[in-house]
C-alpha positions in Angstrom: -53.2 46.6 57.7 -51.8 48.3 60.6 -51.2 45.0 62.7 -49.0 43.7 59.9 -45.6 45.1 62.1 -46.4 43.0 65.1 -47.0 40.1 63.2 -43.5 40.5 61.5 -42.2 41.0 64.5 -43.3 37.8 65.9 -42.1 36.0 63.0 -38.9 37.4 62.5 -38.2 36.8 66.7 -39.5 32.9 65.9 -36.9 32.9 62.9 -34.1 34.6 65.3 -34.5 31.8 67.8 -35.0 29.1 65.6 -31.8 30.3 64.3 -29.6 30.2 67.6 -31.1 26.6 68.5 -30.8 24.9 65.1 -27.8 22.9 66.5 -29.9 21.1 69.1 -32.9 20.4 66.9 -33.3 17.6 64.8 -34.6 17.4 61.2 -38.5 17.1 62.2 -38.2 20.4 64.3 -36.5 22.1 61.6 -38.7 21.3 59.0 -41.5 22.7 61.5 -39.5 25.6 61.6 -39.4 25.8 57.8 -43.1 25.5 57.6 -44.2 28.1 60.2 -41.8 30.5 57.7 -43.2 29.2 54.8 -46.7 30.1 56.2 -45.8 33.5 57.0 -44.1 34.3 53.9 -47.3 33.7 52.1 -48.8 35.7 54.3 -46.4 38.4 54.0 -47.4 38.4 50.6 -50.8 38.9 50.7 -50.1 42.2 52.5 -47.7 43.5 50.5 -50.1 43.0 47.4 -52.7 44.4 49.8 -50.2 47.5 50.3 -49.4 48.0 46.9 -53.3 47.7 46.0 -53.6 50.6 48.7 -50.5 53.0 47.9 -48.8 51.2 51.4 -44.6 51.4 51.3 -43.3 48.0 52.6 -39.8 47.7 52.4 -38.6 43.9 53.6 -35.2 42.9 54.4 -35.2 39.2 54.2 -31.9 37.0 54.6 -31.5 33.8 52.0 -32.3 30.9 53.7 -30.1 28.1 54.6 -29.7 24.9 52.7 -31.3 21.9 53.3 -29.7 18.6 53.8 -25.8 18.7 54.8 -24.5 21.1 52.5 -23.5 19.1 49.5 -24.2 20.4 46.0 -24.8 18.2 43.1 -23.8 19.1 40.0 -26.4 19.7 37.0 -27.4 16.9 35.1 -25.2 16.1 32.0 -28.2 17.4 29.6 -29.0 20.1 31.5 -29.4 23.6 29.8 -27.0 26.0 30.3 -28.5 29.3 32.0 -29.0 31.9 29.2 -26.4 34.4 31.0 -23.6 32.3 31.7 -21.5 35.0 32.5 -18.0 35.7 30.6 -16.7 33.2 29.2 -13.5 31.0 30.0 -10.4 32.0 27.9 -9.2 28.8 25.9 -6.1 27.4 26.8 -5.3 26.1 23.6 -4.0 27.7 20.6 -6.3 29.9 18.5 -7.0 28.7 14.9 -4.6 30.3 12.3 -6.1 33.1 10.3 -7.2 32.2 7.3 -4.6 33.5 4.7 -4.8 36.5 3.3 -5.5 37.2 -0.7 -2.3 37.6 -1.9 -4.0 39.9 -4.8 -3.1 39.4 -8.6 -0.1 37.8 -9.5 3.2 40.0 -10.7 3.1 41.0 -14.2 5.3 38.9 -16.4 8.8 40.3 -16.8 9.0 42.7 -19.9 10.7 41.4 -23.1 13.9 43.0 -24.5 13.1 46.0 -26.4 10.2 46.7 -24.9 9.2 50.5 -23.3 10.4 51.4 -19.7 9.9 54.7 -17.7 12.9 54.3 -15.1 16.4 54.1 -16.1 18.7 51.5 -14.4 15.2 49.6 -13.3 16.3 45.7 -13.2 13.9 43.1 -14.5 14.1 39.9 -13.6 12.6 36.3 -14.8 12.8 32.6 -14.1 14.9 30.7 -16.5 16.1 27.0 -17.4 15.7 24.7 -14.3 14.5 26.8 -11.7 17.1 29.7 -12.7 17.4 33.5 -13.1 18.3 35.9 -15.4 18.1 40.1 -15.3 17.7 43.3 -17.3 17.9 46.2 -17.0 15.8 49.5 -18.0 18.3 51.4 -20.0 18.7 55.2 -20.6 16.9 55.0 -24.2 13.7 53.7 -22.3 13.9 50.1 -23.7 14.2 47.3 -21.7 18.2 45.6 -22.3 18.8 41.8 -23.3 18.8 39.8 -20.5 22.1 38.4 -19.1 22.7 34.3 -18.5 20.5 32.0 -16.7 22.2 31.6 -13.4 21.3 30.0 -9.9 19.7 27.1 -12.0 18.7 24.9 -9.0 16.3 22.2 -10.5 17.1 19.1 -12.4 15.1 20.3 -15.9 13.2 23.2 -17.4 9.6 23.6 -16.8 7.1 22.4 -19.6 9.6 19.9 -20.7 8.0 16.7 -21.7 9.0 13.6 -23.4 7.6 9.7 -24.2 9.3 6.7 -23.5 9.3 2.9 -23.8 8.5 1.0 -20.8 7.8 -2.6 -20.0 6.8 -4.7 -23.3 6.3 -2.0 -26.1 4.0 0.4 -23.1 5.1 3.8 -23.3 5.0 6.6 -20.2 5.3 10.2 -20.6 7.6 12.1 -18.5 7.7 16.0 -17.5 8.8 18.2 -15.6 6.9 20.3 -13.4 6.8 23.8 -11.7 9.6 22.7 -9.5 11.5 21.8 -12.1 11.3 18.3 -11.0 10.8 15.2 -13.5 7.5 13.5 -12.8 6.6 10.4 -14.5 3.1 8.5 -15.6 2.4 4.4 -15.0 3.4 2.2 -17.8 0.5 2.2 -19.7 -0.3 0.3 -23.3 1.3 -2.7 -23.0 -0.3 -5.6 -24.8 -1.8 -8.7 -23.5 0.4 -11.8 -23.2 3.4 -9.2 -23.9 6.9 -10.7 -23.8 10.9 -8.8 -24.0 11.7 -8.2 -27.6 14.3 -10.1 -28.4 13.6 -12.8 -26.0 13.8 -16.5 -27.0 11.4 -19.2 -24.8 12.5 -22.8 -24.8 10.7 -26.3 -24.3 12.1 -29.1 -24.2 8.7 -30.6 -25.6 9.7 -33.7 -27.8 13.4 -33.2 -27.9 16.5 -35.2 -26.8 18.9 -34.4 -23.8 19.9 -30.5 -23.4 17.9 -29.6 -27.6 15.3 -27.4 -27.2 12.5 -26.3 -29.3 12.4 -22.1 -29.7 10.5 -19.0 -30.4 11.7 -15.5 -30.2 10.1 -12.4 -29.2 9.4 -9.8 -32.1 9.8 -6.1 -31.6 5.7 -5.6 -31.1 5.9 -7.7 -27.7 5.0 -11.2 -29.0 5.8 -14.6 -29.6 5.4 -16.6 -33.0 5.5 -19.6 -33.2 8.5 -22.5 -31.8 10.3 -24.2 -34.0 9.8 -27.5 -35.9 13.4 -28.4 -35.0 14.9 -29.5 -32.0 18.9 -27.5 -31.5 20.8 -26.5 -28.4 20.3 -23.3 -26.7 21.1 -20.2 -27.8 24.5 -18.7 -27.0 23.2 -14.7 -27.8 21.4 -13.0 -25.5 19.7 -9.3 -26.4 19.7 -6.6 -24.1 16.4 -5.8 -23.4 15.4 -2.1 -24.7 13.9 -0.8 -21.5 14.4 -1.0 -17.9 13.8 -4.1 -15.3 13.4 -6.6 -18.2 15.3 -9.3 -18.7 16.3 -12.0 -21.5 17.7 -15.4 -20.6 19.1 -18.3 -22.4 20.1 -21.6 -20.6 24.2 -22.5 -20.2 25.3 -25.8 -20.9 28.4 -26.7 -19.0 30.3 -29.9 -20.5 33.2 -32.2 -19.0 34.6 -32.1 -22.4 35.1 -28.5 -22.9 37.5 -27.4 -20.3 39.8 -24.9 -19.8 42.4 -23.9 -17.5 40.8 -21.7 -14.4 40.9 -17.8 -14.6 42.3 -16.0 -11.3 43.2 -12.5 -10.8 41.6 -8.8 -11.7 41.0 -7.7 -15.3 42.2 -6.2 -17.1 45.3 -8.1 -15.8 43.8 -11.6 -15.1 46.0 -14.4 -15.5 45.2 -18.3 -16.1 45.6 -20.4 -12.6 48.2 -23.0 -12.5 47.1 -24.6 -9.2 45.5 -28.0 -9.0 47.0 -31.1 -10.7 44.2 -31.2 -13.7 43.8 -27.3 -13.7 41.1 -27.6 -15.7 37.1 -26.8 -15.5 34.5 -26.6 -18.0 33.3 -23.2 -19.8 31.3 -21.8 -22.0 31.2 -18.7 -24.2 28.0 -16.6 -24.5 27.8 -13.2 -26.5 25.3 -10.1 -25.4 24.4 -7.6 -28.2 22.6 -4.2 -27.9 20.9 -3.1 -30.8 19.4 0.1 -29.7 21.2 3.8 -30.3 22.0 4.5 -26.7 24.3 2.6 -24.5 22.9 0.2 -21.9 24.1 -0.8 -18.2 22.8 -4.2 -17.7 23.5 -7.0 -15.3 25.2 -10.6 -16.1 23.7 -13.5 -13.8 24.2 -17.2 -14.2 22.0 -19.1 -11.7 21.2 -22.6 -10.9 17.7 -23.9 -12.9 14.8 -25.6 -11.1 15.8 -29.0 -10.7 19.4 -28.1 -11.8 23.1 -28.7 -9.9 24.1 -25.8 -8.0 27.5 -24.7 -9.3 29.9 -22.2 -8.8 31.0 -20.0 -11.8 33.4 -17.0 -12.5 32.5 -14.5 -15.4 34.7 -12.2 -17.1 34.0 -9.7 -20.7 35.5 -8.9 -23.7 34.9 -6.7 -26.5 33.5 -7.8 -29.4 32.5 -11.2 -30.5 35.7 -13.3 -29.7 36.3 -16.4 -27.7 39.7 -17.0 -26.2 41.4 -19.8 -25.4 45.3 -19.3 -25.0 46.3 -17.7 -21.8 47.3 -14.6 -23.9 43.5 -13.7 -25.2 42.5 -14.1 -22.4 44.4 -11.9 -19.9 42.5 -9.3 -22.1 38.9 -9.3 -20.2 38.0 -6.1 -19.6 35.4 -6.3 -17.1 35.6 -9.3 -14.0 35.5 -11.3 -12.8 33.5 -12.7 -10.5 32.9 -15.7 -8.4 29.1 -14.7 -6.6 27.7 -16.1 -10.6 26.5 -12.2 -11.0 28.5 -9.2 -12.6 26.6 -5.4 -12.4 27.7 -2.2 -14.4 28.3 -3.7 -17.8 27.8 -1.0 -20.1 27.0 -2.1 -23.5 27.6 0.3 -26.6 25.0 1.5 -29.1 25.2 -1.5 -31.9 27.7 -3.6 -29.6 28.4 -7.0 -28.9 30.4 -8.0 -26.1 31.5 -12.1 -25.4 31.2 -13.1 -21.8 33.1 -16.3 -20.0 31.2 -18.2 -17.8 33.8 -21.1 -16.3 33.1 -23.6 -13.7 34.7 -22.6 -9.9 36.4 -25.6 -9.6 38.0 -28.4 -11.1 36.2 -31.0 -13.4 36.0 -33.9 -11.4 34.8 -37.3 -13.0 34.1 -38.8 -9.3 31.5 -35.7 -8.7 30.4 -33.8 -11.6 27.2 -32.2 -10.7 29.8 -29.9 -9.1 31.1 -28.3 -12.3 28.5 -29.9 -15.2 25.2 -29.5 -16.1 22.7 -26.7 -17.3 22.4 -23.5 -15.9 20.5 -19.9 -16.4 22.4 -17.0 -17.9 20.1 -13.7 -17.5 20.9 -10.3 -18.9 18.9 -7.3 -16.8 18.8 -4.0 -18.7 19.0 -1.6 -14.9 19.6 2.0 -17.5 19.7 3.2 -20.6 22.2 5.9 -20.8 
C-alpha cells in the first residue's frame, strides 16, 4: 500500500504532459492518453477500497476531465426526462390566472316593510322598485320603519316579473316578460296550426272563370280556409288588417281605361287635381282597409306589379272613412300621400276603422300603349305594429 504515492505520481506527471501537448496530438494519441487514465483510475480505486478496508486516509484531488469531440453540446432528446432536481424554476412571463372569486356570503336581507320594528333612529332603508328604480325609508323615532317615498331613478323599460301572452303569426301565441334587468324578453312563436293562413285573408283562382272574375275563399279567425266559392265575381276591393305583426293580406287591383280620372299632384292634406296634359286623365281605383281589432294598427299600403302582369306606375293617397271622391273638392281632402314609389308606410288605422285608399295610374291613359296605365295589379296591406 505504501507504493501507491509513486504510482500517483507517475500518473498524474503522464496526465500533466499529456495535458501541455494535447495541441500537437491527434485523436489516436489522445484517446491512448484517455485509456492509460482510465487504467489508472481503476486502479486508484482498488486502493482506495483497499485503504478504506484497512483504516488508510486517501484524500484525491482529481480535475473533471475534458470533453471529447469539438466542444459542441447536443441538446436532450425531445422525450427525455427531466432531472428530478431541476433547480428553481423560471418565473412565467405571462399573466397569472385570476383568483377565483371570492364567496360573496349570504345575500342582504330584504328591505323591511313599513311599520315594521327598527333599533336606530334616522336609519334609511332602501329597495328596488318599478323598472329598475329606488325608493327609501327611514327608521323613525317610534322604532317603526316609515312609508317609503316614490320610485325614482327608474332606468329599465318594465318591472320585473311582468309577463304577458300575445298573438303571433296565424293564431300562435308567444309569452313575453321581463327579466331581472328589467328588460322585455320574448319566446318563439309557437302553436300555430298546420296549413295556417292571415285571418281575414281572401285567396283567389282564377280556376274556371272569365277575364279578371275570380273564384274566393276567406280566411276565418282560427287560421283557415273554407272552402272557394261556386261563383265566379271580381276581386275584392276590402282588405283586413292583419291582427299581428309581419302578415299581410292582399287583394288584386284592376285598373280600367274606362274609369279615369283627372291625375292627383301635390302634398295632402292640400293636394290638388293636375291640369297638365291634353286628356289629363288616368285610370283609378278605390280600395278600402278596415281594422277590426281594439288597438290601433300601423300598417303599410303596397301596390305591385303581378307575375306575368304590366309594370305600372301608381300614386296612392287616404281618406277617412269609407268614401270615394271624384270632384276635385273631395278630393283635396286625403289625409295621408301621396306617393309615386306604389308603397305608402306609417298608416295608422284606428280601433274599428276603415279608411278608403286611391290607387291612380302615373300617367295618362293612352289607347296607342295601355299596358302602361291598365291591367291587374297587387295591392298588399302589412300590419309592421300594433299600438
Amino acid at each position: 500500500m505504501h507504493g501507491l504515492h509513486p504510482l500517483l505520481d507517475r500518473l498524474f506527471e503522464r496526465r500533466f504532459v499529456a495535458t501541455r501537448l494535447k495541441g500537437t496530438h491527434h485523436m489516436g494519441q489522445r484517446k491512448g492518453w484517455m485509456a492509460i487514465v482510465g487504467a489508472g483510475f481503476l486502479a486508484t480505486a482498488g486502493f482506495v477500497g483497499c485503504s478504506a478496508a484497512g483504516g488508510g486516509d486517501v484524500g484525491l484531488d482529481i480535475a473533471p476531465s475534458e470533453p471529447q469531440g469539438d466542444g459542441t453540446v447536443l441538446p436532450p432528446p425531445s422525450n427525455a426526462t427531466p432531472p428530478a432536481d431541476a433547480g428553481t424554476p423560471a418565473k412565467d412571463a405571462g399573466k397569472k390566472p385570476p383568483r377565483p372569486a371570492q364567496d360573496a356570503g349570504p345575500p342582504p336581507p330584504p328591505a323591511p316593510n313599513p311599520g315594521d320594528a327598527c333599533t336606530t333612529p334616522s336609519e334609511e332603508f332602501t329597495r328596488a322598485c318599478g323598472a329598475c328604480g329606488t325608493q327609501s325609508a327611514l327608521c323613525e323615532a317610534n322604532g317603526k320603519v316609515s312609508e317609503y317615498g316614490p320610485c325614482e331613478g327608474q332606468t329599465g323599460e318594465c318591472t320585473p316579473g311582468t309577463v304577458r301572452e300575445e298573438a303571433c303569426g296565424n293564431c300562435g301565441k308567444t309569452t313575453i316578460s321581463c327579466d331581472a334587468f328589467c328588460s322585455w324578453t320574448q319566446t318563439a312563436c309557437a302553436g300555430e296550426p298546420a296549413n295556417a293562413c292571415t285571418p281575414g285573408g281572401v285567396e283567389l283562382t282564377t280556376a274556371s272563370c272569365s277575364k279578371d272574375t275570380f273564384r274566393s275563399r276567406t280566411c276565418s279567425e282560427s287560421c283557415q280556409y273554407g272552402n272557394f266559392s261556386d261563383a265566379c265575381s271580381a276581386p275584392p276591393t276590402m282588405v283586413r288588417v292583419p291582427p299581428t305583426p309581419g302578415m299581410t293580406n292582399s287583394t288584386f287591383v284592376l285598373l280600367r281605361p274606362g274609369q279615369v280620372l283627372p291625375r292627383l299632384t301635390g302634398s295632402c292634406p292640400n293636394a290638388k287635381v293636375s291640369s297638365f296634359g291634353p286628356v289629363n286623365s288616368a285610370p283609378y281605383t278605390y280600395l278600402t282597409v278596415r281594422n277590426p281589432g281594439t288597438k290601433p294598427a300601423k300598417v303599410t299600403l303596397s301596390a305591385t306589379q303581378v307575375q306575368g302582369g304590366p309594370n305600372i306606375s301608381t300614386t296612392m293617397a287616404v281618406y277617412d272613412g269609407i268614401v270615394s271622391p271624384t270632384d276635385a273638392t273631395g278630393r283635396n281632402t286625403c289625409t295621408k300621400g301621396f306617393t309615386y314609389n306604389g308603397q305608402m308606410a306609417d298608416v295608422t288605422v284606428a280601433p274599428g276603422a276603415t279608411i278608403s285608399v286611391f290607387v291612380g295610374a302615373q300617367q295618362d291613359y293612352n289607347a296607342a300603349d295601355p299596358s302602361k296605365t291598365t291591367g291587374r295589379m297587387q295591392f298588399s296591406v302589412v300590419t309592421d305594429e300594433i299600438l
